[in-house]
C-alpha positions in Angstrom: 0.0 0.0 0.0 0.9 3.5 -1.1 1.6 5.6 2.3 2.2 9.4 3.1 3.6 10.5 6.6 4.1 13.7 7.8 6.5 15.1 9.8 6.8 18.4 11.8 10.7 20.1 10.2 12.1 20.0 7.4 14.3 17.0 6.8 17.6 17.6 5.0 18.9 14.6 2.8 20.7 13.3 5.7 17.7 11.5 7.0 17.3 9.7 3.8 19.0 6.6 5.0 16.0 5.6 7.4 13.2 6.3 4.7 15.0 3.9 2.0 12.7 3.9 -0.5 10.5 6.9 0.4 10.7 10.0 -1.5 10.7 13.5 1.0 9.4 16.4 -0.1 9.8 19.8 2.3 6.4 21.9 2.4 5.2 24.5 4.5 7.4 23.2 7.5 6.9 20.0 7.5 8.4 17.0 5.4 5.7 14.4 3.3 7.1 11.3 3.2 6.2 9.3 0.6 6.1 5.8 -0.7 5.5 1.6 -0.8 4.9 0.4 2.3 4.5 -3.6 2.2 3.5 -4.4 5.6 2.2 -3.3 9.4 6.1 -4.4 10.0 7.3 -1.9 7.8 4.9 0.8 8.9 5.8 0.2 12.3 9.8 0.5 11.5 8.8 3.7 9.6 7.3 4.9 13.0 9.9 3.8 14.9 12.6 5.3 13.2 10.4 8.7 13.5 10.3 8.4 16.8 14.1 7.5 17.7 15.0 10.8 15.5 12.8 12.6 18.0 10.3 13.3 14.8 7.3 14.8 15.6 4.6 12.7 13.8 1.9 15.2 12.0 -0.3 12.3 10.4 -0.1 9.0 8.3 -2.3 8.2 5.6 -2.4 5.1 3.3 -3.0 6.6 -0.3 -5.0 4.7 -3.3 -2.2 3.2 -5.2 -2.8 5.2 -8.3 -2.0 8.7 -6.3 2.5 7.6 -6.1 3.2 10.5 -4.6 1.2 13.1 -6.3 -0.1 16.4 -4.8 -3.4 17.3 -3.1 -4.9 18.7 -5.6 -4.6 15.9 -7.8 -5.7 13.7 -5.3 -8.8 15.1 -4.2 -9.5 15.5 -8.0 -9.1 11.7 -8.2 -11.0 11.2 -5.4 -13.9 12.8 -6.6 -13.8 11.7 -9.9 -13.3 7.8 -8.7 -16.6 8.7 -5.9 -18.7 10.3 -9.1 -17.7 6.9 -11.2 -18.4 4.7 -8.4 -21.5 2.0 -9.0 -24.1 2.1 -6.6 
């Protein structure tokens, strides 16, 4: 599942090396992390390592797969095109 996190502080590249595999992107003060996440295991390591670097956790959100790390706008765009196209 597709997952974005977000973080109070802007992370420089040095943090990379605990989100292997997620993308960062700084906005507004706060970092989105974004990417794959294949388990609650590797959720939970995700957390973890947020909380050892003394993160402050904003919110986590799993994300339809088609979104990959696209903005907002597009994805409440998506989401209301999918709701409108969605049988009763």
């Amino acid at each position: 599942m597709f997952y974005k996190i977000v973080v109070e502080g802007v992370l420089t590249e040095r943090f990379a090396d605990a989100f292997t595999g997620m993308k960062m992107k700084a906005e507004g003060g706060q970092t989105i992390i974004t990417g794959q996440i294949v388990d609650q295991s590797h959720l939970h390591g995700i957390l973890h390592s947020i909380s050892s670097l003394g993160l402050e956790l904003v919110s986590v959100q799993a994300q339809p797969e088609y979104v990959r790390g696209e903005d907002d706008a597009t994805l409440d765009y998506q989401s209301r095109v999918a709701r409108r196209n969605k049988p009763l």
